[in-house]
N, C-alpha and C positions, 0 to 999 in steps of 0.2 A: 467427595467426588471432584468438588473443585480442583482441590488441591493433586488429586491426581492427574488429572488434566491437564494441569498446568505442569507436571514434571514429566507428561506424554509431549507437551510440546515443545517445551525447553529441547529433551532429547532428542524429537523432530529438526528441529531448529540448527541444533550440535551439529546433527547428522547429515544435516541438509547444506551445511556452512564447511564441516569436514571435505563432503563429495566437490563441491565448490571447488575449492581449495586444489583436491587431488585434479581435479581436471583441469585449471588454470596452470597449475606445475606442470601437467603432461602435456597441454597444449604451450606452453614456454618451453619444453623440449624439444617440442617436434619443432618451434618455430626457429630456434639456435641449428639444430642439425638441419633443416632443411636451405637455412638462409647461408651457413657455411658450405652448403654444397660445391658439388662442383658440378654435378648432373643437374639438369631442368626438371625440376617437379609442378605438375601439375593434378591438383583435385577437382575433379566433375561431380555433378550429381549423375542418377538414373535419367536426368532428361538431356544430360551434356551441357548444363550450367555450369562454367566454371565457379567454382567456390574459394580455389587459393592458388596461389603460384608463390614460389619463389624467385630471388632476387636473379641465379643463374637464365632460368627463362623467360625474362624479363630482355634479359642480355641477348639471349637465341632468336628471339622472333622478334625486336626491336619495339616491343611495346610494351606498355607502364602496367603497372597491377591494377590501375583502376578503368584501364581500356580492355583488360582482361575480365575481372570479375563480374559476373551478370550477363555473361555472353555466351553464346555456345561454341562448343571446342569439339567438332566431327573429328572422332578417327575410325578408322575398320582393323581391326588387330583381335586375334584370339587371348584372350588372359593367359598370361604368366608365358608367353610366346613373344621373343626378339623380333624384331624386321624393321628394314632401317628405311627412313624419309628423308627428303631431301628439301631443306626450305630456304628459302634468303638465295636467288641466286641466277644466271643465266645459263646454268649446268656448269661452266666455267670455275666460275667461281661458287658455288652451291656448298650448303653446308648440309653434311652429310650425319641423321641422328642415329642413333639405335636405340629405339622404341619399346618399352614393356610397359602395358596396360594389368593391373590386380586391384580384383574386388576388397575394400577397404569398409570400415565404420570410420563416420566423418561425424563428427556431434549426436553420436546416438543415430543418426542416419546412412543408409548403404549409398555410399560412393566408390567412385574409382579412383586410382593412385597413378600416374603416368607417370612416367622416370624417364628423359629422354637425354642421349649420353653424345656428347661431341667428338663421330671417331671417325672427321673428315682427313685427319694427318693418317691415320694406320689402314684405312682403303685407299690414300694417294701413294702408303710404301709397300702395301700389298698390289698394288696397277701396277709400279715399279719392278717388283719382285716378277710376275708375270710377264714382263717384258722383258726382262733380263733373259727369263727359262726360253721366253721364245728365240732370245738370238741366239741361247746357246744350244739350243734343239737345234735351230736352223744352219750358221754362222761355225760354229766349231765340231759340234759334234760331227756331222758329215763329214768336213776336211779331215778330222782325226782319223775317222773311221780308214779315209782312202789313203791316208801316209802309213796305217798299220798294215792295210793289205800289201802295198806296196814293199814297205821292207820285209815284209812275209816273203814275199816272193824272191826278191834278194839272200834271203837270207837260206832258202830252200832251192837257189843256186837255178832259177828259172833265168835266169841274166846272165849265165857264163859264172865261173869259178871268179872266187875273189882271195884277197891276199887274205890268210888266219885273222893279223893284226886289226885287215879294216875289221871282214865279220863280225869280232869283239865288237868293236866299236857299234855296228850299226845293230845287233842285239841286243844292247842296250838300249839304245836309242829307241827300240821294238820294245823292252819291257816298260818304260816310260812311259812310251804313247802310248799302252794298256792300260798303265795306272790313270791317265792321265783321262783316257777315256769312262776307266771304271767310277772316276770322280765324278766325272760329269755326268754319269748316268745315274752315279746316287744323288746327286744333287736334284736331276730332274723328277725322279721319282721321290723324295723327300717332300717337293713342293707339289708334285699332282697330290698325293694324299694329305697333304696338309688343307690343301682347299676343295679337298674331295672330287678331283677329276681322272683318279684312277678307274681305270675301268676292270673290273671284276668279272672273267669268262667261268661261270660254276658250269663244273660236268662230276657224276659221279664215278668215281674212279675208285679201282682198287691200289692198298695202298701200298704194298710193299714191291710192287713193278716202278714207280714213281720216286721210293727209295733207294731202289737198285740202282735207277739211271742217273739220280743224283750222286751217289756216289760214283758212279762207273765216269759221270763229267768231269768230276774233281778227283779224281786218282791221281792225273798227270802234275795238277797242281800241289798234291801231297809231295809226292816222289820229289818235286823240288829242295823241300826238307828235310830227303830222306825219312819219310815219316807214311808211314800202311794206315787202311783203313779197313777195318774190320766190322761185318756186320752179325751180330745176333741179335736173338731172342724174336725172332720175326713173327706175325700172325695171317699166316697166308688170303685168310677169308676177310681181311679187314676192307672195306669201305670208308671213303669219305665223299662229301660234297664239297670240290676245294676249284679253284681256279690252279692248273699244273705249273705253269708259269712262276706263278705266287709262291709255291709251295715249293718248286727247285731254288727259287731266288732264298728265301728263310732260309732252307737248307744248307744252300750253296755258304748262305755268309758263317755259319755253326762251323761246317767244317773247314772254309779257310781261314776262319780262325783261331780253331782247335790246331790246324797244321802249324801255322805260326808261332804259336803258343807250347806247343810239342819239342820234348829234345829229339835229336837226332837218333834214326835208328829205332823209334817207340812209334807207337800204334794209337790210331782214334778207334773210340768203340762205339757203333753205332748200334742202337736197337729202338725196338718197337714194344708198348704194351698197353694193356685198355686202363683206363681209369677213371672210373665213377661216368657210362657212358661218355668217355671222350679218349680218344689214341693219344699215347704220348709218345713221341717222338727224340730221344737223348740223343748227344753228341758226347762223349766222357776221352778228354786228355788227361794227359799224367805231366803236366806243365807247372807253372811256379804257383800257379792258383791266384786270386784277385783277392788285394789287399784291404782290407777291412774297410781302411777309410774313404776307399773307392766303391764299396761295393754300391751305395744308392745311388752312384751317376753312372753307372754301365749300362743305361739303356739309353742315356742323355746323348745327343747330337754332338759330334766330333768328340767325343771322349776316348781319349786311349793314356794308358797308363805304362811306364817306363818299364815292363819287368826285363831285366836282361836278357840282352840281344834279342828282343822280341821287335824293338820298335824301327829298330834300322831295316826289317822286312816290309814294311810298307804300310798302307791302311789310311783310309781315308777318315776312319772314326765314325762313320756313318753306317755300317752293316748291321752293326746291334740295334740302333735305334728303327732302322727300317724294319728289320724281321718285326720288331716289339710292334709297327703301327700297321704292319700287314698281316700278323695273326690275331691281332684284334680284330680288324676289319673282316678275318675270315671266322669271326665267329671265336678264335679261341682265346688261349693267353699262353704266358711264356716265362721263364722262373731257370735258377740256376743253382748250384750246391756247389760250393768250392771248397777246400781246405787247402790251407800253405805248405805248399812243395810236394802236394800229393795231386794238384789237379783241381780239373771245373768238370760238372756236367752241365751244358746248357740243354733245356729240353724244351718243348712246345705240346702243348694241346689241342687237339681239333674236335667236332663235336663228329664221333662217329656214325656214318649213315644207318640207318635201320633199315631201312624201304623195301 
């Protein structure tokens, strides 16, 4: 009996020297990855004792790891939920955290884990960013707006006859200021939905009167390229819940860029059909089709690809990216089918209304 005893405890012992062991390694892990951070880690108990910090928050709130530990550390944050504080500072100069609090085991005991991340430089270029959009909402987009109507008017001879030569000249100057405004409007609407201050009007609408008008708005812009737009496969009774706005803007950018993309003389095809409860919406050209090695940045910000004499027609590079973050936001998504020298179909999703 002895002797077994004595090789129950030896193994006791083994085991007990083993588990040792494995937790001094895993605790020298965590101590290497948390001390080369670069975010502020802080561990609480259940009563808000801190228990550890790292060297990074050490550096954020100005004080030493032994003025920290044994002390209480209040925050109010939902687990595993971002939100940012602001500490060290006269608001001026403030350093600005982003905050996530998660339930942890800390020595066989439940603690929490606080990760708090230094992104006072990318909220000073996002204030920046903000304040650019407002002078160019305020500052250019207006003046633009009022030199377009102006040579509209000129140009529709509301001013007396002008010599052919000038005309040229200042229809051009009219197709410019268009582009030049279309830029700025995708830019504006680029950065309201990036920081979520799009504002979204839902009504439920029938959908193929909504399709209609979209195309009946961009016909004139087709016929520029010599290029029809034809609608089939329509579903009269279809419903959605969309914002109309939203849903001509997507639209609008499929087919002026289907027109561009179009030889001379050929036809967009537009149609409607259900799928797996949601409408789908194609744009289908007979264009040079989008090259392989491009195809995962076609919905990236200012992407446009060189296919002959496509690019000297204009484009801001931004149409595709905007459609992609406003049918998202309307609930859907958005997908495309090309083959080389046969064409794209760009198509969208919505979720169709039941009600």
């Amino acid at each position: 009996r002895s002797i077994r005893y004595s090789i129950e405890r030896y193994n006791l012992i083994s085991e007990l020297k083993r588990n040792t062991k494995a937790l001094e390694a895993s605790e020298e892990r965590f101590r290497i990855i948390t001390e080369q951070n670069a975010d502020a880690i802080v561990v609480v108990d259940d009563e808000r004792i801190v228990r550890f910090v790292n060297p990074t928050a050490e550096k954020v709130f100005n004080r030493s790891a032994d003025e920290f530990i044994g002390k209480q550390f209040d925050f109010s944050s939902e687990y595993g939920v971002e939100t940012n504080i602001e500490v060290s500072g006269d608001g001026e100069n403030s350093t600005i955290l982003e905050f996530r609090a998660n339930r942890i085991k800390w020595q066989d005991r439940d603690a929490i884990l606080m990760t708090l991340r230094d992104v006072t430089e990318r909220k000073q270029v996002e204030k920046m960013k903000d304040e650019v959009i407002s002078i160019v909402s305020h500052e250019i987009r207006g003046p633009l707006t009022s030199i377009i109507n102006s040579l509209s008017l000129i140009i529709d001879g509301e001013t007396g006859d002008i010599p052919e030569p000038t005309k040229r000249m200042i229809e051009i100057a009219y197709r410019n200021s268009e582009r030049l405004l279309r830029l700025t409007n995708d830019m504006l609407d680029i950065r309201k939905i990036e920081s979520g201050k799009m504002e979204f009007n839902y009504q439920v609408l029938e959908l193929m009167p909504l399709v209609e008008q979209t195309i009946e708005i961009n016909r004139s812009y087709a016929e520029q390229f010599k290029v029809r737009i034809r609608l089939e496969n329509t579903i009269p009774d279809a419903k959605i819940k969309t914002d109309s706005d939203r849903f001509i803007q997507i639209l609008t950018n499929l087919l002026t860029n289907a027109a561009k993309f179009s030889p001379p003389e050929d036809e967009i095809i537009v149609s409607v059909s259900r799928n797996e409860g949601f409408l789908r919406i194609s744009v289908k050209d007979h264009g040079p089709g989008i090259p392989e090695d491009f195809q995962n940045r076609i919905f990236s910000k200012f992407a446009q690809f060189t296919a002959q004499g496509a690019r000297r027609k204009g484009g801001s590079g931004l149409g595709l990216s905007i459609s992609k973050m406003l049918v998202e936001n309307l609930g859907g998504s958005i997908g495309f089918e090309t083959k080389p020298n046969e064409g794209t179909t760009f198509y969208f999703d919505l979720p169709e209304y039941r009600g």
